[in-house]
C-alpha positions, 0 to 999 in steps of 0.5 A, a space after each residue: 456509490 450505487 451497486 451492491 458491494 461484493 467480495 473481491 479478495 477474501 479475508 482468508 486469502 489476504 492473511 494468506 498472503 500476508 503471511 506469504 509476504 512476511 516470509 519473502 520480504 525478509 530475504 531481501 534486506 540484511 537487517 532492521 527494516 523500517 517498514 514506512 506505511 503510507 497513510 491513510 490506505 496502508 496501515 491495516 495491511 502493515 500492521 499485519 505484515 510487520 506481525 509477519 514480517 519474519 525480521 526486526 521492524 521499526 514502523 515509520 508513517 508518511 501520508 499523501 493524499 490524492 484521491 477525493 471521493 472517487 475522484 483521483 487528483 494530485 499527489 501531495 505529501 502531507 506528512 513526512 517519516 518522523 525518523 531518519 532513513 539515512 543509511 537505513 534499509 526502508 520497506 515502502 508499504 502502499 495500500 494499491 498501485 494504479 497510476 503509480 503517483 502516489 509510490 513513485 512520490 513516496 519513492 522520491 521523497 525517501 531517496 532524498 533522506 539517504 537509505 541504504 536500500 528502498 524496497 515498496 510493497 504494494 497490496 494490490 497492483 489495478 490493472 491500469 495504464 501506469 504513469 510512472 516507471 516505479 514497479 513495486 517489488 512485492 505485491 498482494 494481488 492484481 485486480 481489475 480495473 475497479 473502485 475498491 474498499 475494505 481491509 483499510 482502503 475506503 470511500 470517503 474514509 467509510 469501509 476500511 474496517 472490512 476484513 476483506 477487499 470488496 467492490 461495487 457490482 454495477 458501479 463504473 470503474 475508477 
């Protein structure tokens, strides 16, 4: 990707609200909360929310995959919760909402396994078009309609150890 990377969200503005979400999403669910992070992008951002997460959490996985390179394609799960979601309160944690594909597929998939309550929570919602109808119920921030890495998102899986949410100033949108 050409451009020199710049700051988006700090470092200090994603723990504060991180912070902020573990507070608030608690209030919504009455027990034990599977929190199922969506991987790859997701997983720093809810190994921070479950240390602030102000409830009893049990952490389950599931992946998809749709983007190569840049380039945004069709949502496929790879790998499926190892745990049984039936009757459980679940806690869908994504890394950012575009299109929506990728939580309205994660969504589907878990109503088939039977919850008693399915909240999402997203870091970041990209101001673009949404193909779905899902809308998360707990989000970071809104940015702008640009590529962005860090704090567990990437680039052909380089720059997910940025603390922070930076962009590519001079590079085209997507």
């Amino acid at each position: 990707m050409k451009g020199e990377l710049k700051v988006l969200i700090s470092e200090k503005e994603i723990k504060k609200r991180v912070k902020e979400l573990g507070k608030e999403i608690p209030e919504h669910f009455s027990g034990k909360i599977v929190v199922l992070s969506l991987l790859k992008g997701a997983f720093v951002f809810t190994a921070d929310l479950i240390r602030e997460i102000e409830a009893e959490t049990e952490v389950a996985f599931m992946r998809l995959k749709s983007y190569r390179g840049e380039e945004k394609g069709e949502v496929q799960i790879t790998c499926r919760p190892e745990v049984d979601l039936a009757g459980r309160e679940v806690l869908i944690v994504d890394d950012i909402f575009d299109t929506g594909e990728s939580l309205e597929a994660a969504y589907r998939e878990v109503l088939k396994m039977g919850p008693s309550k399915v909240k999402t929570c997203v870091l970041l919602d990209k101001e673009v078009p949404k193909r779905v109808n899902i809308h998360p119920d707990f989000v970071g921030f809104k940015i702008p309609n640009c590529f962005v890495v860090g704090y567990g998102l990437d680039l052909n899986e380089t720059f997910r150890g940025l603390p922070f949410i930076g962009y590519f100033e001079g590079a085209k949108n997507g």
